[in-house]
N, C-alpha and C positions, 0 to 999 in steps of 0.2 A: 504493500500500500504506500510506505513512503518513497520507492521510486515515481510512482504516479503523481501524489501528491509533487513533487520537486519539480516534473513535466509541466505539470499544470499550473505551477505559478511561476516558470519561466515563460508559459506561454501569455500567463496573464502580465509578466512585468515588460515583454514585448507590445502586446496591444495597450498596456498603460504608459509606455515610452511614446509610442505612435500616436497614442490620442493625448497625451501633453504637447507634442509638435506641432497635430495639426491645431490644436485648440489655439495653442499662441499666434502662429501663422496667421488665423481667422483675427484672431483680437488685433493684432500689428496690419494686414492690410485690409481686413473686412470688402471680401470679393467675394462673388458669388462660387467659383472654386474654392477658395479657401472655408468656404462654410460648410459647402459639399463635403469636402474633405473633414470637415472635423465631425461631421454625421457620420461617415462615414465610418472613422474611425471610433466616433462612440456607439456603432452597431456592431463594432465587431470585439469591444471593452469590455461591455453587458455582458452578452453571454461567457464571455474567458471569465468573469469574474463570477458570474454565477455555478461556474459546472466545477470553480476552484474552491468556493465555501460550500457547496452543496456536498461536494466528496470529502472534504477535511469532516465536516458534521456528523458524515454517517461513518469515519474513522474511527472520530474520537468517543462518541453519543452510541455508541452501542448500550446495549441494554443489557445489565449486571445478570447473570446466571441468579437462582432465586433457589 
């Protein structure tokens, strides 16, 4: 599991590099591409960030033997 885990928040510190880039880009020239871009790149941040705490949760939140 913690290999997975480690894939999965490289992949999320990639689309969080990407969508700080485009985001600043958009704030500095505010173009119709650069806004593009930064959707763009916050569609593709969401899901890396959700399927990254979604699998950490059901790691860690397993449910104690009784």
């Amino acid at each position: 599991m913690l290999p997975t885990l480690f894939a999965l928040n490289a992949a999320y510190r990639l689309a969080f590099d990407n969508w700080g880039l485009a985001r600043n880009q958009y704030l500095q020239y505010k173009t119709e591409a650069t806004r593009q871009a930064a959707i763009s790149a916050t569609r593709q941040l969401l899901p890396a960030r959700n399927v990254l705490w979604k699998t950490y949760l059901q790691a860690t939140l397993k449910p104690r033997p009784t």
